[in-house]
C-alpha positions as CSV (number, residue, x, y, z in Angstrom):
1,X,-7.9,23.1,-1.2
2,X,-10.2,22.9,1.7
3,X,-11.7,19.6,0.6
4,X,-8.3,18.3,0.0
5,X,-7.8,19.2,3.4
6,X,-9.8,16.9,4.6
7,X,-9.4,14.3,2.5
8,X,-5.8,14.6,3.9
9,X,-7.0,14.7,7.7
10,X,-8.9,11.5,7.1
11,X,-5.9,10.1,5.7
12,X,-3.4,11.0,8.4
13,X,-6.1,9.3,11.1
14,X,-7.5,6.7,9.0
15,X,-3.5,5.7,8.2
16,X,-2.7,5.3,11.6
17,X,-6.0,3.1,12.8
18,X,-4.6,0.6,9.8
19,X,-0.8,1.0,11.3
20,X,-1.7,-0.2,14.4
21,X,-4.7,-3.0,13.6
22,X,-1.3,-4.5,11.5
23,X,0.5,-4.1,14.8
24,X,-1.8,-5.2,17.2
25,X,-3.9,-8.1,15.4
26,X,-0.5,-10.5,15.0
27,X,0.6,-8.8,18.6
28,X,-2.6,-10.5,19.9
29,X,-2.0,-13.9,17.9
30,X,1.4,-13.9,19.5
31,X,1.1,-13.2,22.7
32,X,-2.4,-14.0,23.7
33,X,-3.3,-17.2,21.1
34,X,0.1,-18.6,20.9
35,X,0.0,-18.8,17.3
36,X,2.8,-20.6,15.0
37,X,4.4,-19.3,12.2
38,X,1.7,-20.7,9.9
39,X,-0.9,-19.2,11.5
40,X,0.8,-15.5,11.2
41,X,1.2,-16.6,7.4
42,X,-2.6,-16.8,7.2
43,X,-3.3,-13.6,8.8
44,X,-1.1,-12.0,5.6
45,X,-2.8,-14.1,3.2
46,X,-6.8,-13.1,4.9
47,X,-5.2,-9.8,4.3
48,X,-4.0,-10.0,0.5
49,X,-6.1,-12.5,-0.5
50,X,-9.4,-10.8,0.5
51,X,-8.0,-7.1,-0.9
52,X,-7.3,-9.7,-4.7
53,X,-10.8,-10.8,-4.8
54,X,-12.7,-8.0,-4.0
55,X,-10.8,-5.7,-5.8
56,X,-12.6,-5.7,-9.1
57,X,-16.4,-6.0,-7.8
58,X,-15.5,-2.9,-5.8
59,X,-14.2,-0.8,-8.6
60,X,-17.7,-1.8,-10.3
61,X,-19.2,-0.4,-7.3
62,X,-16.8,3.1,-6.8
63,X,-17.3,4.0,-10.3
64,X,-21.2,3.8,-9.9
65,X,-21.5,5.7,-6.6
66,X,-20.2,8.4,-4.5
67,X,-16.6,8.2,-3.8
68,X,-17.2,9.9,-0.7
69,X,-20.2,7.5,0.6
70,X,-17.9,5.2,-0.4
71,X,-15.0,6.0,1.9
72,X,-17.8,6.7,5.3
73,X,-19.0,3.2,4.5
74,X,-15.3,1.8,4.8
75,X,-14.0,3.7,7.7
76,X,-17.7,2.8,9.4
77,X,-17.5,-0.5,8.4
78,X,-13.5,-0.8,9.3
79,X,-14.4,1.0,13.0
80,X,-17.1,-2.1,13.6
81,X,-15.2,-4.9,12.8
82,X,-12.6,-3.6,14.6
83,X,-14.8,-2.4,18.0
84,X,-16.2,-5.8,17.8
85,X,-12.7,-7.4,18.1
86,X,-11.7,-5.0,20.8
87,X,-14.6,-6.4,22.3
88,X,-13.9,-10.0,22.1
89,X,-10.2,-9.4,23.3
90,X,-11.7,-7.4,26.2
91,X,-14.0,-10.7,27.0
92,X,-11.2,-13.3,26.1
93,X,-13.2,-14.5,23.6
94,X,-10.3,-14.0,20.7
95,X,-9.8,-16.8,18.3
96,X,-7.4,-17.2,15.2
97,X,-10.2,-17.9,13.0
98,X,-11.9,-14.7,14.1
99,X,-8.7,-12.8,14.0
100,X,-8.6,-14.5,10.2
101,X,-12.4,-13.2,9.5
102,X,-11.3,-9.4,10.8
103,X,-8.1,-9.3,8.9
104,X,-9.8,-10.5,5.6
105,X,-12.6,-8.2,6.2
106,X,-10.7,-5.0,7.6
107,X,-8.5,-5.6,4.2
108,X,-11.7,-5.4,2.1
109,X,-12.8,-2.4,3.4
110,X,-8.9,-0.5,3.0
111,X,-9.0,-2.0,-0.7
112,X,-12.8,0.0,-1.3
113,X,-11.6,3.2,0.4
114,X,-8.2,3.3,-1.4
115,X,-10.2,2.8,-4.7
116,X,-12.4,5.2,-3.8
117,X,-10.1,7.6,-2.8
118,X,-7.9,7.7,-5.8
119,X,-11.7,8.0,-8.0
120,X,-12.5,11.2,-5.5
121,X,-9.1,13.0,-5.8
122,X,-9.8,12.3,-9.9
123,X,-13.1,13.9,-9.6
124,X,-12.8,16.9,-7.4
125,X,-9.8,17.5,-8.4
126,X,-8.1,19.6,-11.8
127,X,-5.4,17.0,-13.4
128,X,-2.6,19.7,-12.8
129,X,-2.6,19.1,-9.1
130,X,-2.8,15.5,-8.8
131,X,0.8,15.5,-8.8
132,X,1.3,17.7,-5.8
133,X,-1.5,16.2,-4.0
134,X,-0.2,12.1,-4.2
135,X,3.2,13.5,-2.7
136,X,1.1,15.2,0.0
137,X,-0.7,11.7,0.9
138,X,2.4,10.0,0.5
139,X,4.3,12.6,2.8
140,X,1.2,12.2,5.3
141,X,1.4,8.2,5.3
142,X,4.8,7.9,5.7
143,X,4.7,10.3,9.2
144,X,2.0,8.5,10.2
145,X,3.2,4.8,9.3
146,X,6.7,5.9,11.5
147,X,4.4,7.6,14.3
148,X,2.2,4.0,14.6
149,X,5.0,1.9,14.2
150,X,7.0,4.1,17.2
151,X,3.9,4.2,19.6
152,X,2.5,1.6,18.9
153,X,3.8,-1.0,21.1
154,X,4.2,1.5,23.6
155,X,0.0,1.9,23.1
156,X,-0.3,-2.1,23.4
157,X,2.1,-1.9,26.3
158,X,0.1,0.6,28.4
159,X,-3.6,-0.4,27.4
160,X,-3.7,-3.9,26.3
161,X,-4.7,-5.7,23.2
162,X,-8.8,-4.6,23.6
163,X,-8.3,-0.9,24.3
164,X,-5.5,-1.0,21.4
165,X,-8.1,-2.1,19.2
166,X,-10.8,0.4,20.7
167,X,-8.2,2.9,20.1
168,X,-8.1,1.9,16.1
169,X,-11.7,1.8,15.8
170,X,-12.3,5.4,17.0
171,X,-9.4,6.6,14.6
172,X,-11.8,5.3,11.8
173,X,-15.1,7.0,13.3
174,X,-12.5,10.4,13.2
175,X,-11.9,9.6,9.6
176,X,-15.1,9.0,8.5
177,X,-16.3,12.5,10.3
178,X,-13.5,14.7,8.3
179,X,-15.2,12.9,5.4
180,X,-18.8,14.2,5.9
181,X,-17.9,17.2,4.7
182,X,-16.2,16.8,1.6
183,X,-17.9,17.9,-1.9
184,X,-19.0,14.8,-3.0
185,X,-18.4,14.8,-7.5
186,X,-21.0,13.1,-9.2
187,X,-18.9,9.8,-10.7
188,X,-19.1,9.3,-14.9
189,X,-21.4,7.0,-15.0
190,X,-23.9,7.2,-11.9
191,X,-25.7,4.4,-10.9
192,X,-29.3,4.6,-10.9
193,X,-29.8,0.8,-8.7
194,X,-27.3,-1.8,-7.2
195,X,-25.9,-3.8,-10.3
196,X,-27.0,-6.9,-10.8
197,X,-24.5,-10.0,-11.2
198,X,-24.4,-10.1,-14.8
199,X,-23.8,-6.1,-15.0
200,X,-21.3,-6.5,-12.6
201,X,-19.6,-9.2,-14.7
202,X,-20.0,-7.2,-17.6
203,X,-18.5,-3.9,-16.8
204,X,-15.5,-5.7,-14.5
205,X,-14.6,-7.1,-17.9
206,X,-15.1,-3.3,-19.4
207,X,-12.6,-2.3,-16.8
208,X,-10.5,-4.9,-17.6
209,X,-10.2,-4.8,-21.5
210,X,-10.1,-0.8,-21.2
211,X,-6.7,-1.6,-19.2
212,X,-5.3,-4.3,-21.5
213,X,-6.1,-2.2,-24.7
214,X,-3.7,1.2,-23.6
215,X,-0.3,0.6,-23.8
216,X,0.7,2.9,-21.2
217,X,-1.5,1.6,-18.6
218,X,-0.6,-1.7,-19.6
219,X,2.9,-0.8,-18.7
220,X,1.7,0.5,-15.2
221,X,0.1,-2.5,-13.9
222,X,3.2,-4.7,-15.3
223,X,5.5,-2.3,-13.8
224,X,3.2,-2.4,-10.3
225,X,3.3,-6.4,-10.6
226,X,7.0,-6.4,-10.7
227,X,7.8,-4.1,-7.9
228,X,5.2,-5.5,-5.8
229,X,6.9,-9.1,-6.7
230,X,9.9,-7.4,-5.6
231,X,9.2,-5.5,-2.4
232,X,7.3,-9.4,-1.4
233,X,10.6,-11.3,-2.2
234,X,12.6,-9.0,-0.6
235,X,10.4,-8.7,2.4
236,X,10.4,-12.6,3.4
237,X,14.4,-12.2,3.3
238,X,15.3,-9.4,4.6
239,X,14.7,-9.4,8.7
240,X,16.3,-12.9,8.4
241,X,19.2,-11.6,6.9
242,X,20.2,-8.5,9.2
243,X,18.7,-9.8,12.5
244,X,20.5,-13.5,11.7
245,X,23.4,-13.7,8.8
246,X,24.4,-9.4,10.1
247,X,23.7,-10.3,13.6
248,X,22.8,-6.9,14.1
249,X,21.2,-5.7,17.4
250,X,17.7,-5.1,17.7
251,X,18.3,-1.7,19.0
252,X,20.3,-1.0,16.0
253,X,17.8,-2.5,13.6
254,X,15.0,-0.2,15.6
255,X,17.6,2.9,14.6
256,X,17.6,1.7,10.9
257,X,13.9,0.9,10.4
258,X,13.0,4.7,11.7
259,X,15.1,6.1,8.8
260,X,12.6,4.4,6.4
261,X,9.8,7.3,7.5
262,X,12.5,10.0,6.9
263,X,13.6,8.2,2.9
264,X,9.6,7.9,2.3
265,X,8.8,12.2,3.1
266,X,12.3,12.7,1.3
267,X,10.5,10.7,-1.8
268,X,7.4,12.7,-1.1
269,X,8.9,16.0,-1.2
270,X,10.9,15.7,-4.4
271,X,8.1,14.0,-6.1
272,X,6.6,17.4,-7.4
273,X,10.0,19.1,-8.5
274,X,10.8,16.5,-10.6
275,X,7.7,16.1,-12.2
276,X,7.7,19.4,-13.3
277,X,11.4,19.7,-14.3
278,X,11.7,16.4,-16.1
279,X,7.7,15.1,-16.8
280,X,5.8,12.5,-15.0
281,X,6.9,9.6,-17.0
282,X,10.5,10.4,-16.2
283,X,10.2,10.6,-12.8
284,X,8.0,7.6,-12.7
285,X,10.9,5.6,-13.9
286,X,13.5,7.6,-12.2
287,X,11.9,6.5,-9.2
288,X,11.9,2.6,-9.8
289,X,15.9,2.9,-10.8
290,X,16.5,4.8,-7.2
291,X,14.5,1.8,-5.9
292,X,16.4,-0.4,-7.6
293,X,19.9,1.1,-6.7
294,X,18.5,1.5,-2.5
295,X,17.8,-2.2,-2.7
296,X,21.4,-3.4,-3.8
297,X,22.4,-2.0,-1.0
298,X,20.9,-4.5,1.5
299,X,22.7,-7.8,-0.1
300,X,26.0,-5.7,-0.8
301,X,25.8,-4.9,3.5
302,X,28.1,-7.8,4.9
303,X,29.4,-8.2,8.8
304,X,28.2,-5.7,11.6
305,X,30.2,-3.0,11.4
306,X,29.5,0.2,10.2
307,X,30.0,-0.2,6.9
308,X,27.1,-2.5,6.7
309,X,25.2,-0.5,8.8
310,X,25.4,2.7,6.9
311,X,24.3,0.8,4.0
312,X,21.5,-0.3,5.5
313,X,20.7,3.4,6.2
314,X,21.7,4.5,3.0
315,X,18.6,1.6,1.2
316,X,16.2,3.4,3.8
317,X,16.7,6.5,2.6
318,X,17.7,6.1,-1.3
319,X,15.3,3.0,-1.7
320,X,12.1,4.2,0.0
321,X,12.2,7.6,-1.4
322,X,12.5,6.5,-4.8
323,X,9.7,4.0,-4.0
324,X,8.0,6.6,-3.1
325,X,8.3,8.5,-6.3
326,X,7.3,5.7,-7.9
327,X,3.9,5.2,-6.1
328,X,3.2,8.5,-6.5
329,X,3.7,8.9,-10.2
330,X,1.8,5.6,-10.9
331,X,-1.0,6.9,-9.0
332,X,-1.1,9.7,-10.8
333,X,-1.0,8.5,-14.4
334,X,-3.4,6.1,-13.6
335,X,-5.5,9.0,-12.9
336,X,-4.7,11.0,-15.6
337,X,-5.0,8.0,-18.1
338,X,-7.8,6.2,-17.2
339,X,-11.4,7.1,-18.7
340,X,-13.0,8.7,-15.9
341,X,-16.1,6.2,-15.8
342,X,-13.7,3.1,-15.7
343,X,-11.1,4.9,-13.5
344,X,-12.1,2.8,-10.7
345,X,-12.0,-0.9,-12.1
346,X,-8.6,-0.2,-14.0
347,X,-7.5,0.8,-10.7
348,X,-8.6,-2.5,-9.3
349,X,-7.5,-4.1,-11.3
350,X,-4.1,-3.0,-11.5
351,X,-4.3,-3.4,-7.2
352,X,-5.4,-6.6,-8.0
353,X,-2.3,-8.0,-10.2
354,X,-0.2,-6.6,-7.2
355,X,-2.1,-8.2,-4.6
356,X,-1.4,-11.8,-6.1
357,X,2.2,-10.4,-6.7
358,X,2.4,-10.3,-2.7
359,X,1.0,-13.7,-2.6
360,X,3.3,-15.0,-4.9
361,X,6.5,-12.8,-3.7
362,X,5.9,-14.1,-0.2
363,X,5.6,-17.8,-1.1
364,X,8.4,-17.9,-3.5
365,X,11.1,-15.9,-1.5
366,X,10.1,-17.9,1.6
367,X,11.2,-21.4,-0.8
368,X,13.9,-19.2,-2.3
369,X,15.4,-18.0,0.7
370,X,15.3,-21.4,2.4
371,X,17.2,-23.2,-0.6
372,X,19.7,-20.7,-1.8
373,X,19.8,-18.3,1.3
374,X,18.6,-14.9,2.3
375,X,21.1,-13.0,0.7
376,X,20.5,-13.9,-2.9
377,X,16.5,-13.7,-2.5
378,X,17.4,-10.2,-1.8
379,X,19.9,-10.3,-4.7
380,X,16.7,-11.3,-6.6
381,X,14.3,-8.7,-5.8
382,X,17.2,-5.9,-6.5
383,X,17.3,-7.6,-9.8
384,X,13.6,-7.3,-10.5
385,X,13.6,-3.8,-9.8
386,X,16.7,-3.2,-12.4
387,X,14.4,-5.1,-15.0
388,X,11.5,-3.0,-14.0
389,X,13.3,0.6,-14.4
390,X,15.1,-0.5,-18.0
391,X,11.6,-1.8,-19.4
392,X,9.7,1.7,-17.9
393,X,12.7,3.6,-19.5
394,X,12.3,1.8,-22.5
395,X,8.0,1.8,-22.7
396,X,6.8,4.6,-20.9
397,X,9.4,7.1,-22.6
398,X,9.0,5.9,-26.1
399,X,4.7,6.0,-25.0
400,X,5.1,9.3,-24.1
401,X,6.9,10.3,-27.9
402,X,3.9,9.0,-29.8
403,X,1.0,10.8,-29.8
404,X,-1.8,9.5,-28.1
């Protein structure tokens, strides 16, 4: 429980350095580079994009070597990258193609600690508790992302851009020292040298086949494509629609968005209970269908009034906590599932179908939204989410009866 401790520690601090670099990188292209909407869609796509490729070549990696070496490396490697930004703000030497190179390789670096991470929590810990320990992580992002997201302007306010930025790297240094201490499992398979390219290749497509062969882990990575495509479409729509066809108030939207942190430790706390009461496959597809239902509620919100607006409370609170529940559970049967030596590379590539979901989610509800309107792209996503909780409901369940 100790270790878990710390594991947890690092990600409350580690959490909040990444809240804020998302804050404070497109704050700086704003305000201080002047950059135009195509230039903010790049820094999301340096972002995905880099997180896609790298993906499976770090999974190789992760289930080689020390998940905890790993995760100092990242948070190290994040807090440089980052201190040299702060540094170039501080000296006005801030471009967009060096804000492109940081976001590209800060995403990297989240991608091989998350991987790691996951492969650690499989290692150290018995498969009883995984449950119970996702929901804490998910309970301990979801304070932190509403913590960032509420001080952080207020921090770019009062220090500026570069001390912003010097603020995020130290928050990775703090990780990375909580880390130092952990146990640290010998992975599966340990790695006696760095891989060479054809070994690389090679046990990537190991990974790969291992996750294309199981039916139930199959199902998870379609199922993570799908919501991700979702949560992408819905997410190029929705500020549109309730800042410009609700016409609500920014204040009132600030109100609404805040709930979101509240729905997400609601998700979190329930998590456990209804894993043990009804099984984790249940509540993994429990969760989706509470996604799906929160999400109808945006497009179903019409006017200003409160009706609309306590619909839009009602999706922060229904839809992110079953989200929630859903990340939570899928996380955990992917570590349950997976063959301990190719836990890693599944998991990457499962991160790696949703990454070019995001892509595709964000380029498609941008053309969707522009041709048809806001409203039915959000319509849409709701839509994808239905589809996603009837087919779990219909695979995972009828998995779960045959015996393995």
């Amino acid at each position: 429980m100790k270790q878990f401790r710390r594991v947890l520690a690092a990600e409350l601090i580690s959490n909040f350095g990444s809240m804020l670099t998302r804050l404070v990188i497109p704050w700086i292209a704003t305000l201080s580079l002047a950059a135009t909407p195509f230039d903010m869609g790049l820094l999301l796509v340096a972002d995905v994009l880099a997180g896609a490729l790298g993906a499976l070549a770090l999974g190789t990696l992760v289930d080689r070597w020390s998940a905890r070496r790993v995760m100092i490396a990242a948070d190290l490697l994040r807090a440089v990258l980052i201190g040299l930004l702060a540094l170039a703000a501080w000296g006005e030497l801030a471009s967009m193609p060096l804000l492109l190179a940081a976001a590209a390789a800060s995403g990297l670096a989240t991608m091989a600690f998350e991987l790691a991470r996951s492969a650690w929590m499989a290692r150290a810990l018995p498969a009883h508790e995984l449950a119970t320990r996702n929901s804490q992580l998910a309970g301990a992002s979801a304070v932190t992302e509403s913590v960032s997201f509420g001080i952080g302007g207020w921090i770019y306010q009062a220090l500026g851009g570069a001390l912003s930025l010097a603020v995020d790297a130290a928050s990775y240094v703090a990780s990375a020292l909580c880390l130092a201490r952990i146990d640290d499992p010998e992975p599966a398979a340990p790695a006696q040298r760095w891989p060479r390219a054809r070994e690389w290749l090679a046990e990537a497509r190991a990974g790969l086949a291992t996750l294309a062969d199981d039916p139930t882990l199959r199902t998870l990575a379609w199922l993570h494509g799908v919501v991700t495509l979702g949560g992408s479409l819905a997410g190029t729509s929705y500020m549109i629609y309730v800042s410009r066809d609700l016409a609500l108030d920014p204040g009132v939207l600030g109100m609404i968005f805040a709930v979101g942190g509240a729905g997400s430790a609601l998700g979190a706390a329930c998590a456990p209970r209804l894993g043990r009461r009804f099984g984790e496959r249940a509540a993994l597809v429990a969760g989706v269908a509470v996604l799906a239902v929160g999400s109808l509620m945006i497009p179903l919100a019409t006017g200003a009034g409160a009706f609309a607006i306590g619909l839009l409370v009602g999706h922060q609170l229904v839809g992110d906590a079953g989200h929630t529940v859903h990340d939570i559970y899928d996380r955990t049967l992917r570590q349950t599932i997976a063959p301990a030596d190719r836990l890693a590379r599944i998991d990457a590539g499962i991160r790696t179908l949703g990454q070019i979901a995001t892509l595709a989610g964000a380029l498609g509800g941008g053309a969707l939204a522009t041709a048809l309107g806001a409203r039915a792209a959000l319509f849409l996503a709701a839509g994808l989410f239905g589809l996603a909780a009837c087919f779990a409901f219909v695979t995972l369940l009828r998995q779960a009866a045959r015996p393995r």
